[in-house]
C-alpha positions as CSV (number, residue, x, y, z in Angstrom):
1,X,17.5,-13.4,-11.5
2,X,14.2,-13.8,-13.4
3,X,11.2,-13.1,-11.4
4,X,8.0,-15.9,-11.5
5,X,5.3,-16.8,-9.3
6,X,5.5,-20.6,-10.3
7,X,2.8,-22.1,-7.5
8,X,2.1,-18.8,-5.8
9,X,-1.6,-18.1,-4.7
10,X,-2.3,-14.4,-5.1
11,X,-5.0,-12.2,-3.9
12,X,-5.4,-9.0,-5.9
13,X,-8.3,-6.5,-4.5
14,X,-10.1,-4.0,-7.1
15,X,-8.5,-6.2,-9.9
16,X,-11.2,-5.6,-12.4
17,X,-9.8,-2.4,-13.9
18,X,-7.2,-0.7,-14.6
19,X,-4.2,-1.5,-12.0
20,X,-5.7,-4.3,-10.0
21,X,-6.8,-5.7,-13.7
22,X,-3.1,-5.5,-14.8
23,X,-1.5,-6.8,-11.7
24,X,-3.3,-9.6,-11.6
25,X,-2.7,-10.4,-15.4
26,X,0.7,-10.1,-15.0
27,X,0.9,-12.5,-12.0
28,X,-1.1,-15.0,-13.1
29,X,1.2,-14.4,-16.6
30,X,4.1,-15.6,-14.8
31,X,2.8,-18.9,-12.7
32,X,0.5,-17.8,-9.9
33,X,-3.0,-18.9,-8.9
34,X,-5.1,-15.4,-8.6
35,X,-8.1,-14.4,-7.0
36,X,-9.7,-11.4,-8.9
37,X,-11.2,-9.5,-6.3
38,X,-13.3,-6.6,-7.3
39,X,-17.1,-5.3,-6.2
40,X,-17.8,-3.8,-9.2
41,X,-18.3,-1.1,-8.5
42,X,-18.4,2.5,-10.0
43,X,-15.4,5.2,-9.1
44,X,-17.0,6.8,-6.3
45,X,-18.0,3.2,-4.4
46,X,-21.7,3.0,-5.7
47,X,-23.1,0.1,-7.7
48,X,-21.7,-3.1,-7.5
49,X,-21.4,-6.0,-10.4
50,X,-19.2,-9.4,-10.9
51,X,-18.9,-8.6,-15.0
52,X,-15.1,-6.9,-14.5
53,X,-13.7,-9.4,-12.4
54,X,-15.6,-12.5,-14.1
55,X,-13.7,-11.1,-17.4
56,X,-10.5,-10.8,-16.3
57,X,-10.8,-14.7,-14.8
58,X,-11.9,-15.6,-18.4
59,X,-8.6,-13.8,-20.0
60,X,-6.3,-15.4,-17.8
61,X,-8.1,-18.5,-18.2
62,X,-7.9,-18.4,-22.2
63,X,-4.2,-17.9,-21.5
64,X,-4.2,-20.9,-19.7
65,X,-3.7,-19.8,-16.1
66,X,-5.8,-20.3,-12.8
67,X,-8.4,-18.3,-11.6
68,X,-11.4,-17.2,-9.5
69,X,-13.6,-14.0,-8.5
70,X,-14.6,-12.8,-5.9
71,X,-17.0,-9.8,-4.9
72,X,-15.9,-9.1,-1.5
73,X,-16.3,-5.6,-0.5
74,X,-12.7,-5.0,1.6
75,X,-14.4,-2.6,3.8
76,X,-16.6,-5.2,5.1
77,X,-14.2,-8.0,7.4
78,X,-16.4,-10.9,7.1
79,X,-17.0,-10.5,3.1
80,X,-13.2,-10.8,3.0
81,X,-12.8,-13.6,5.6
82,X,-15.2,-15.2,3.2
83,X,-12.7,-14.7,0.3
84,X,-10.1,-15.8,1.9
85,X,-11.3,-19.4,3.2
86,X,-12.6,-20.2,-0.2
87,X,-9.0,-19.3,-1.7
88,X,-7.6,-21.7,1.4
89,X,-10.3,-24.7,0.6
90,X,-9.3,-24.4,-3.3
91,X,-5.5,-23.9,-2.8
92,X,-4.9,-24.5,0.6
93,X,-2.4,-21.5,0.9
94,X,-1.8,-17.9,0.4
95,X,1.3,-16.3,-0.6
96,X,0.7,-12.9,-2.0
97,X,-1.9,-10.0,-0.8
98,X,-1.5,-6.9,-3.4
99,X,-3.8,-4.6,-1.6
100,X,-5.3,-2.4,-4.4
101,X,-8.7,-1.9,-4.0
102,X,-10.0,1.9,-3.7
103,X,-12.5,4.6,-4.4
104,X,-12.4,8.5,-5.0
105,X,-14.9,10.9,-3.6
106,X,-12.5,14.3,-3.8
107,X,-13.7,17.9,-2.5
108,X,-12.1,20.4,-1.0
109,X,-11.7,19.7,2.8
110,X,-14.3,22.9,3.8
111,X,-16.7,21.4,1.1
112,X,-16.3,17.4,1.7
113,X,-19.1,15.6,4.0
114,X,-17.7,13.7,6.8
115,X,-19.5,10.4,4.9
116,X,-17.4,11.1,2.3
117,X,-14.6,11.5,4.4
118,X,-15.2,8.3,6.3
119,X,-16.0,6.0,3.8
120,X,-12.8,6.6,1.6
121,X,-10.7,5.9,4.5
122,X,-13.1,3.0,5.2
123,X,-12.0,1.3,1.7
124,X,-8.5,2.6,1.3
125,X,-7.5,2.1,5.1
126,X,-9.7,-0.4,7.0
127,X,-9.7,-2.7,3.3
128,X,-6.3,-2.8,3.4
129,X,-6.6,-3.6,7.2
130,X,-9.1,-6.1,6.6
131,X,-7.4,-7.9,3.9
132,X,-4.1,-8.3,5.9
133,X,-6.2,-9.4,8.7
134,X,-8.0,-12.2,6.9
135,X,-4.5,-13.3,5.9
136,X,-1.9,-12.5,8.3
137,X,-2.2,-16.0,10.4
138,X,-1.6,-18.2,7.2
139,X,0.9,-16.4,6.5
140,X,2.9,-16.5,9.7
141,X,1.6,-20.5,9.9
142,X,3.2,-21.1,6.3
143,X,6.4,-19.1,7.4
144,X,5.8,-17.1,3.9
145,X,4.0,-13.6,2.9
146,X,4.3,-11.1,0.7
147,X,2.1,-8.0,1.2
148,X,1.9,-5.0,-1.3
149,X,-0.2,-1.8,0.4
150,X,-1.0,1.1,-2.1
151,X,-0.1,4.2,-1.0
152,X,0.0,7.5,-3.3
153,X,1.7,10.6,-3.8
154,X,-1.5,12.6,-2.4
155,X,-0.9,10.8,1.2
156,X,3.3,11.7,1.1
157,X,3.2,15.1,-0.2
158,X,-0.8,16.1,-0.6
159,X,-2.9,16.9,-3.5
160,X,-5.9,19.9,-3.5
161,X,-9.3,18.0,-2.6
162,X,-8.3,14.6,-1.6
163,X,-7.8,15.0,2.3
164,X,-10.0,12.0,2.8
165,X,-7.7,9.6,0.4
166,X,-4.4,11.5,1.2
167,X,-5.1,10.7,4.9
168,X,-6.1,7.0,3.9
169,X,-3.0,6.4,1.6
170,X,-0.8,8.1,4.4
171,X,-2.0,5.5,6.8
172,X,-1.2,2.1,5.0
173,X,1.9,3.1,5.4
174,X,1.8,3.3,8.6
175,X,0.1,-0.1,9.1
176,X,3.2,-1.2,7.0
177,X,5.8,-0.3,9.3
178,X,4.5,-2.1,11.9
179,X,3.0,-5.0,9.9
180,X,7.2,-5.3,8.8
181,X,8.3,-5.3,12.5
182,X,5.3,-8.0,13.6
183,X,6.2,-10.2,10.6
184,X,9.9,-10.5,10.3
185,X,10.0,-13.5,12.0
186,X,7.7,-15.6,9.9
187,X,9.3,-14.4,6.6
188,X,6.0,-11.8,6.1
189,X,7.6,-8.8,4.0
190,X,5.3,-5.8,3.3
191,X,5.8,-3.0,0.8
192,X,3.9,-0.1,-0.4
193,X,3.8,1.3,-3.9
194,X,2.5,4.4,-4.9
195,X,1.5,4.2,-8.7
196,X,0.5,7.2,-11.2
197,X,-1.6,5.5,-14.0
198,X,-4.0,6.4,-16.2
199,X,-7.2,4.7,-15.0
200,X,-10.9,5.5,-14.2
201,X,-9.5,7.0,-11.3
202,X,-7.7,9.6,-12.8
203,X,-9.1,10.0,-16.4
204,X,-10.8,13.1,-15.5
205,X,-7.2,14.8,-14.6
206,X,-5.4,14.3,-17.5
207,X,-5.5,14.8,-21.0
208,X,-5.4,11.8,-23.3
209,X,-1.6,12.4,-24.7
210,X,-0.4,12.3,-21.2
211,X,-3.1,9.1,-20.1
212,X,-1.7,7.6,-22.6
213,X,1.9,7.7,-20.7
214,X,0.7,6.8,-17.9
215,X,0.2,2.5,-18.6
216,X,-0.5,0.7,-15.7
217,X,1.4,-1.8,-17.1
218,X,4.2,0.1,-16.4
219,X,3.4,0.0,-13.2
220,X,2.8,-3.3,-12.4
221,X,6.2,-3.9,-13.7
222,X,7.7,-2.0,-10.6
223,X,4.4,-3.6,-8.3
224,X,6.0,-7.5,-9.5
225,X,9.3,-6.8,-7.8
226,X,7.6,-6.0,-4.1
227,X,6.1,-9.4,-3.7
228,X,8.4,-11.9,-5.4
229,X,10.8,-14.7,-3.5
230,X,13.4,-12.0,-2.7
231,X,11.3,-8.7,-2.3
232,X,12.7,-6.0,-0.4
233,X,11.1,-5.0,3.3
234,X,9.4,-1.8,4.1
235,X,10.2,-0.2,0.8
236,X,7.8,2.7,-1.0
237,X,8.0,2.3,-4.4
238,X,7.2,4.8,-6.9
239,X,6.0,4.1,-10.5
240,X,4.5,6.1,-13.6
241,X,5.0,6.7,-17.0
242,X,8.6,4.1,-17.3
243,X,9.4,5.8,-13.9
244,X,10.8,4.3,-10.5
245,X,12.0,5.8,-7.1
246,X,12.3,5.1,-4.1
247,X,10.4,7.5,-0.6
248,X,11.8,6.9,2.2
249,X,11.0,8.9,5.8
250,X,14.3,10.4,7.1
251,X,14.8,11.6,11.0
252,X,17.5,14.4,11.0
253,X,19.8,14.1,14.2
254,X,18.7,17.4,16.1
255,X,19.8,18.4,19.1
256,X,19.6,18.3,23.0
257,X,18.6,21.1,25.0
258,X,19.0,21.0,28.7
259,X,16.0,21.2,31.4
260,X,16.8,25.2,31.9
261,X,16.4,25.6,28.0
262,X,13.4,23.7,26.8
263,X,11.0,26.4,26.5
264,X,9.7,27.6,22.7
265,X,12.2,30.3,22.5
266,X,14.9,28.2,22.7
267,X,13.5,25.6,20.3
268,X,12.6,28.0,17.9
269,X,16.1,29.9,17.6
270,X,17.2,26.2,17.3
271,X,15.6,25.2,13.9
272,X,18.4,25.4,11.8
273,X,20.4,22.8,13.8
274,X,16.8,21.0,14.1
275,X,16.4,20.6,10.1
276,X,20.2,20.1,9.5
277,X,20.1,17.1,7.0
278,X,23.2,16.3,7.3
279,X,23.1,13.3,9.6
280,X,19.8,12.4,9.2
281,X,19.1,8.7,8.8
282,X,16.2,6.2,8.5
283,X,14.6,4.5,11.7
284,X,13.1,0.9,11.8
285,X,11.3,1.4,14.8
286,X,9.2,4.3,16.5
287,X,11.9,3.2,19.8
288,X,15.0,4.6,18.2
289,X,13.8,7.9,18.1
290,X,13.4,7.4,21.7
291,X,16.5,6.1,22.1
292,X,18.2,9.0,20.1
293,X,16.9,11.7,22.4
294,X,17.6,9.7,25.7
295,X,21.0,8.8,24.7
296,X,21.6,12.6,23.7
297,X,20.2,13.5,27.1
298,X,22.2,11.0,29.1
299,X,25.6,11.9,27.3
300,X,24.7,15.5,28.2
301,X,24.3,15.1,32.2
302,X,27.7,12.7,32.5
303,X,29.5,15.6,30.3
């Protein structure tokens, strides 16, 4: 199977560097309209300019594709709406939302202003939310949607001084296990990947020789499979450096304590049946886990 975007409309946010700026390249590369969404921004939010994303629709014009910018700021719903109808009256249609558009304003949790705090989550969170929004009921009308969150490795496992954008990154993902469930029906898949790239957003972290590894080209090679005809659902993908894998959230089986026994001491001498990984599994709903426990507790009082 060869992967193209023949007659796909794509919407890439903060596409005027780094990530955004290759995925949108590479989509527009292999057939699809793109809007080049960026602000313009500098890497902490401030400023704002159309230069980056005015560029990036001349290259993939001189390459013979179709383009347009747009300035939207994601954290602000009707700025989007706005992108999004003048996408629908040029093309009449969206297919693709790759949800990339962030900031970094890292301290140390103590340390970090609650504006900070809020205004990261505003951009990475309610951006992502706004975005899907703008989109989601052209989508389900067209019976077709591919949606790409960005999540990172700081939400899933934590990274010193980013509480604000760990706590963002760790909520698109949950938006994207609902946004699956809501938009099976209509043919809507949603994925997340979590890249590690050299960019403007982490060139301060890393030396050069290891930047240098770090393409977000290589990246976007992993992002193109999450948003193509026959995408996966609900899968977090992690790229860097010529690296995939795969996260996935895992739910061991635990166990059932009668009414007599639920107190902490019981619980607690109970851990190592509790993190037994043995039979854990995946759940596709927050009901199953429901489910589990009343069907353990039902089997329990007919025993």
């Amino acid at each position: 199977m060869s992967i193209n975007f023949a007659g796909k409309v794509a919407i890439v946010t903060g596409a005027g560097n780094g990530l955004g700026r290759s995925h949108a390249l590479a989509l527009a590369k292999l057939g699809a309209k793109v809007v080049v969404n960026d602000l313009g921004g500098a890497r902490d939010g401030s400023g704002a300019s159309p230069q980056a994303a005015d560029d990036v629709v001349a290259l993939i014009a001189s390459n013979g594709g179709e383009a347009f910018a747009h300035g939207a700021n994601v954290a602000k719903f009707d700025e989007v709406e706005d992108m999004v109808q003048q996408t629908m009256e040029k093309w009449g249609r969206v297919d693709i939302l790759i949800n990339n558009a962030g900031i970094l304003r890292d301290k140390s949790f103590g340390k970090m202003d609650l504006d900070d705090f809020r205004l990261v989550v505003d951009v990475h969170l309610m951006g992502t939310v706004n975005c899907c929004k703008a989109v989601w009921d052209i989508m389900k009308q067209q019976e077709y949607g591919r949606i790409v969150v960005t999540t990172s490795s700081s939400g899933m496992y934590g990274n010193f001084g980013q509480s604000n954008y760990g706590a963002a990154k760790m909520a698109v993902l949950g938006l994207m296990n609902t946004l699956v469930i809501e938009g099976k029906k209509a043919n809507i898949r949603v994925n997340a990947l979590a890249p590690t790239a050299g960019t403007r957003m982490t060139e301060d972290l890393m030396g050069k020789e290891v930047l240098d590894m770090l393409t977000p080209e290589a990246v976007t090679a992993g992002l193109l499979t999450l948003c193509h005809d026959e995408a996966p659902n609900r899968m977090i993908l992690c790229a860097g450096a010529g690296g995939y894998a795969s996260t996935r959230l895992l739910e061991t089986e635990g166990v059932f304590l009668p009414p007599q026994e639920q107190n902490a001491d019981k619980v607690l001498e109970c851990y190592p049946i509790i993190c037994d990984t043995d039979h854990q599994s995946e759940l596709e709903t927050g009901f199953q886990q429901s489910e589990k426990f009343l069907s353990k507790a039902v089997t329990q009082m007919q025993n």
